[in-house]
Residue, then its C-alpha position, 0 to 999 in steps of 0.5 A: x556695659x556703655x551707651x551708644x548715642x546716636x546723633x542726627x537725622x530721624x525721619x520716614x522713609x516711604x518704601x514703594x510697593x512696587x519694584x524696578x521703577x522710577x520715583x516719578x513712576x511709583x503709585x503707592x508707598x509704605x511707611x517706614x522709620x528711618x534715618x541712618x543714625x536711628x536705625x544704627x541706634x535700633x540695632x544696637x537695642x534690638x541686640x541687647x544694649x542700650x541706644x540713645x536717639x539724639x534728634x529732633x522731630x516735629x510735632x506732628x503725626x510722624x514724629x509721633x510715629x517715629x518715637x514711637x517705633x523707636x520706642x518699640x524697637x527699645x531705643x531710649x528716646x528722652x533725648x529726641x525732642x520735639x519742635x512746632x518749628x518743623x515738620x519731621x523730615x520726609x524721604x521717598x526711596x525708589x526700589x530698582x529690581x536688585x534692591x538698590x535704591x533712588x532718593x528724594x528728600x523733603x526738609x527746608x529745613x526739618x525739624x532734625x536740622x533744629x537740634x541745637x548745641x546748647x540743648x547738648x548736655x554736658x554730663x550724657x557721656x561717660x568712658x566706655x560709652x561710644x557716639x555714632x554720626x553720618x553726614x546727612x545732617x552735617x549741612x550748615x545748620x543749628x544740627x551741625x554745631x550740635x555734632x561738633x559739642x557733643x564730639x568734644x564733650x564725648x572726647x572729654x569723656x573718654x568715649x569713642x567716636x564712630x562717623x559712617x559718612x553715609x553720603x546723600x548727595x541729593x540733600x547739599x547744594x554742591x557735592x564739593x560741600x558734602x565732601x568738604x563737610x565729611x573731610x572736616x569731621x573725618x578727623x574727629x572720629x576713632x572708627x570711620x566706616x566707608x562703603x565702596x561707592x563713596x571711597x572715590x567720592x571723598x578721598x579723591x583716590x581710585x587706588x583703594x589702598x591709597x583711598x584708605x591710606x588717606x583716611x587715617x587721619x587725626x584719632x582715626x584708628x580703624x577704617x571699616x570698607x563696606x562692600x555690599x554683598x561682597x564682605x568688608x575690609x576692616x583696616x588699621x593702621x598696620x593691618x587689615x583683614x576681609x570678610x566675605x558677605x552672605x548669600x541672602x534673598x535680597x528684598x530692600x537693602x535700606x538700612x544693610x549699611x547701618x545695621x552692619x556698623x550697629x552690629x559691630x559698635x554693639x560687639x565694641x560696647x559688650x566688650x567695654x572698648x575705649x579709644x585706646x583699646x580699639x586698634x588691638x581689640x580689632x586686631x585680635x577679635x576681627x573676624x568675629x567683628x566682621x562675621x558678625x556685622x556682615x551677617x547682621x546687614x545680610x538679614x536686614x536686606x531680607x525685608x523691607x525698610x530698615x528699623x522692622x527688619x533688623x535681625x535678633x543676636x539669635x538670627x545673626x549667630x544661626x546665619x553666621x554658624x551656617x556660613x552661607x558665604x557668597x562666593 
């Protein structure tokens, strides 16, 4: 069984304790760990394979926190390393009474933005491992040249590349340049996943098939289309199949989005599916894949914060075979 290798952000994410109110509003928070790429990493682990969390966090309380949570939640840490330079990156969410959250971030820049190209190593990746980024940390920074060697050489290497643009506005200068960036690495990338809120955003299409269409692009193969509690859409090139999601109480839905694209690169590594494998392999296996993933994000909604409330295989396959489909 292959590796995931996680790139990118690894930050805190403070969760208010109360609900429904405007940040500026909130009184008290809690801690929790996060960063899509780590919690993505995270469940992989807590479903039995094998995460690396490719990152950088200061050398201060909460990167000594976050290490340690990951470590806990079974992700291999040896590549997260530690820099006097920054301090660990911060993000402060506010809760609307449906779950649905606001977000400020406090990194200028963080330690994550340090990780540099040269401090990837050549010899990490291997055929049937499988290299997951987002957005987040694709601004111009030392991080983002990180993200383009560690592509190339896992492309070298024969291992699939997965990209959940994951798009957080609040952290770019211009949202032109947040799209540019995801434009630019779209390409790169075997599996794109996409939720129904940044579809407009970075294709420019409101026509959903044309939206789609536009995505396949470069070694793009399949297209995961997120909905939320509605399901998802996995697409390929000549194909595509739906899902509907699951009736769940919702709680906090931080981490839903990467605990479904985690759920289904875990399926992909059990399977050992390499690049040329991907297209027929989801073909064939799609509603496993989607079922799958779906429930994963749905049981990840129920708690809060990301990383402590992602689901065990066991809860998945339970909510999976009562089929508490929304209607």
């Amino acid at each position: 069984m292959g590796s995931l290798y996680s790139i990118g952000e690894v930050l805190i994410d403070f969760i208010p304790l109360q609900k429904g109110l405007a940040l500026k509003d909130v009184v008290s928070f809690e801690r929790a760990p996060g960063g899509a790429p780590a919690n993505v990493a995270a469940t992989v682990a807590k479903l039995g394979g094998v995460a690396h969390m490719i990152s950088k966090v200061g050398e201060d309380a909460f990167g000594d926190f976050l290490r340690n949570q990951l470590e806990e939640a079974g992700v291999k840490t040896d590549k997260l390393l530690t820099t006097k330079e920054a301090h660990t990156a911060l993000a402060f969410v506010s809760l609307r009474e449906d779950g649905e959250r606001d977000f400020s971030f406090y990194r200028n820049p963080s330690a994550d933005l340090l990780f540099s190209e040269n401090e990837i190593e050549e010899d990490w990746f291997s055929e049937g491992d499988i290299l997951h980024f987002c957005s987040v940390d694709l601004v111009e920074s030392p991080m983002k040249n990180a993200h383009k060697k560690a592509i190339k050489q896992a492309q070298i290497k024969g291992s699939l590349i997965s990209f959940d643009p994951n798009v957080r506005l609040p952290l770019w200068d211009r949202p032109e340049a947040c799209r540019e960036a995801i434009l630019e690495f779209i390409p790169k990338a075997d599996i794109i996943k996409i939720s129904d809120e940044e579809l407009l955003f970075i294709t420019g299409f409101e026509d959903e098939k044309a939206a789609i269409s536009s995505l396949f692009t470069g070694r793009v193969k399949v297209v995961i289309y997120t909905k939320g509690a509605m399901g998802a859409t996995l697409y390929g090139r000549d194909f595509s199949y739906t899902s509907k999601g699951y009736s769940v109480k919702v709680q906090d839905t931080t981490g839903a989005g990467d605990a479904f694209i985690g759920a289904f690169l875990h399926l992909l590594l059990e399977n050992g599916i390499d690049p040329s494998q991907l297209e027929e392999f989801s073909r064939k296996h799609h509603e496993k894949l989607l079922t799958y993933s779906n429930a994963c994000g749905a049981l990840t909604t129920m708690g809060k914060g990301a990383i402590g409330s992602l689901p065990t295989k066991e809860q998945i396959i339970k909510l999976v075979t009562k089929g508490r489909i929304r209607d």
